[in-house]
VOBA-1610 file (N, C-alpha, C; in pm, whole numbers, padded with zeros to 5 digits, always signed):
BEGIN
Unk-10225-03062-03783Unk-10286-02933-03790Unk-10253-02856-03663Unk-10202-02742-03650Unk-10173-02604-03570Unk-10318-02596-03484Unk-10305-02594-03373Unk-10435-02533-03262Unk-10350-02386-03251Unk-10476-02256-03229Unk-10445-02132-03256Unk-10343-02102-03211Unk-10271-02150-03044Unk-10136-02072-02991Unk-10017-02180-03038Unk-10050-02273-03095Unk-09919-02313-03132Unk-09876-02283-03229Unk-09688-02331-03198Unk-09607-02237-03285Unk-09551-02395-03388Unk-09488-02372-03533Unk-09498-02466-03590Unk-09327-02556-03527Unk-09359-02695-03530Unk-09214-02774-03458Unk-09084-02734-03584Unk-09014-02706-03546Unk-08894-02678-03620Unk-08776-02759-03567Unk-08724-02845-03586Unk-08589-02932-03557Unk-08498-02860-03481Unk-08462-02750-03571Unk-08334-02649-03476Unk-08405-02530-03391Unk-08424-02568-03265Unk-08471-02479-03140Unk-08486-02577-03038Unk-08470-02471-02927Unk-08429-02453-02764Unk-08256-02540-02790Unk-08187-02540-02827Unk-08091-02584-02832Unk-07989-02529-02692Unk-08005-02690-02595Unk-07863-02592-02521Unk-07763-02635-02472Unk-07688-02781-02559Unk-07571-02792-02556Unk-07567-02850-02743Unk-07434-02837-02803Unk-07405-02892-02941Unk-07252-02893-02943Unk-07218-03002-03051Unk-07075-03027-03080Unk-07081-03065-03224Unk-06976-03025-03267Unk-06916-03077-03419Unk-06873-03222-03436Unk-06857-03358-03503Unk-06769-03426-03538Unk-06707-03413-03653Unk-06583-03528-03682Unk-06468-03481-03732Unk-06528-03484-03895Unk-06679-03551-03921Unk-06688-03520-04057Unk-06824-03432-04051Unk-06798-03299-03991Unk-06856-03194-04004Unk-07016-03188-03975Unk-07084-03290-03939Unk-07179-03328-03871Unk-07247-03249-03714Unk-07347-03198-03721Unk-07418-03125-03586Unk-07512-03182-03478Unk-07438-03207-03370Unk-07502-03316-03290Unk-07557-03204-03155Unk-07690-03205-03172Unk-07748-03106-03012Unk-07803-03146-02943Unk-07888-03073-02786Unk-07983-03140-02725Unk-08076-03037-02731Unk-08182-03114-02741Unk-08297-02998-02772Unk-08402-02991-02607Unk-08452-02891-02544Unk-08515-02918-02450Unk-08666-02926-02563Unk-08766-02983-02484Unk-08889-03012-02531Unk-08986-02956-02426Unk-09077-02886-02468Unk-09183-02845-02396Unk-09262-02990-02337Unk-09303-02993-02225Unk-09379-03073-02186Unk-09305-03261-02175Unk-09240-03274-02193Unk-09178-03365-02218Unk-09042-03380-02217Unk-08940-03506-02221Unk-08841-03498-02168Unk-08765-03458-02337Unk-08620-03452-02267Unk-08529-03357-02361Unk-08500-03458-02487Unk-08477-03415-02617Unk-08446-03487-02693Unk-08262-03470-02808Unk-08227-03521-02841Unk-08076-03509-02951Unk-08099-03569-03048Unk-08051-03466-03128Unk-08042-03441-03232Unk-07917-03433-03306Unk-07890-03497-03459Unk-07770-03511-03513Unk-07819-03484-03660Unk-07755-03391-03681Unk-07749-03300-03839Unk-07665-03359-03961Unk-07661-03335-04049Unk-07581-03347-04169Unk-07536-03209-04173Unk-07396-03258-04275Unk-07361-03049-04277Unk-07448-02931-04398Unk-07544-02987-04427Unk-07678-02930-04518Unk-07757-02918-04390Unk-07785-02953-04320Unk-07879-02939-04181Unk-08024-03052-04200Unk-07964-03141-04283Unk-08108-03282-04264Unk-08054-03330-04165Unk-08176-03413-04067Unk-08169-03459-03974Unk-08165-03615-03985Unk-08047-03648-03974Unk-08009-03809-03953Unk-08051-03871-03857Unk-08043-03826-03691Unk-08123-03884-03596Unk-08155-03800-03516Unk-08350-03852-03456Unk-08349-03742-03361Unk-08413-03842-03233Unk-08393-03834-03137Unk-08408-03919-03043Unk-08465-03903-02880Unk-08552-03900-02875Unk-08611-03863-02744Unk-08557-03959-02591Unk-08458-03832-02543Unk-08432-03920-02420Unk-08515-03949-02323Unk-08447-04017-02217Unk-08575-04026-02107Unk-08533-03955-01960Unk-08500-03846-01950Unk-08400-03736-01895Unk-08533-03623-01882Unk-08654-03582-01744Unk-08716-03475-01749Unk-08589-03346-01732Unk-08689-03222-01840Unk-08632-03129-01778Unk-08642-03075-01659Unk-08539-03007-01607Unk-08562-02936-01459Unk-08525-02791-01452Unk-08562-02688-01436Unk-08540-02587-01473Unk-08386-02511-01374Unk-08385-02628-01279Unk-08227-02564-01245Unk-08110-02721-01274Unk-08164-02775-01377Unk-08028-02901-01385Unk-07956-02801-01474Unk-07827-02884-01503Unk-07698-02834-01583Unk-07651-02964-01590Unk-07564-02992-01759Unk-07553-03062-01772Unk-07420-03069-01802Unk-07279-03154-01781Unk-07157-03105-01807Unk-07078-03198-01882Unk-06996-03179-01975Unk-06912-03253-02023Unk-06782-03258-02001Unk-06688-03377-02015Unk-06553-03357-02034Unk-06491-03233-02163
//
């Protein structure tokens, strides 16, 4: 059940890194309010196959980089 200022959890949001694989699949990282960041991996319909809470706090000046 919703307490009055919350907003409802939706899978796809705060998204702020994502990549494609080669069978069309959507893999992101989601930041999480209050808690550490979590990823996420899509089907190409947008069901969620895995979602996984890392153990990584956010920091409001990290950056995160890939090859």
């Amino acid at each position: 059940m919703l307490q009055a200022n919350q907003k409802p959890s939706i899978p796809i949001r705060d998204v702020w890194n994502f990549v494609f694989d080669g069978r069309g699949r959507i893999a992101f990282l989601r930041r999480e309010e209050n808690r550490p960041s979590s990823f996420v991996l899509l089907d190409q319909t947008g069901k969620i196959l895995r979602e996984i809470q890392l153990g990584i706090e956010n920091k409001s000046d990290a950056n995160w980089t890939g090859c």
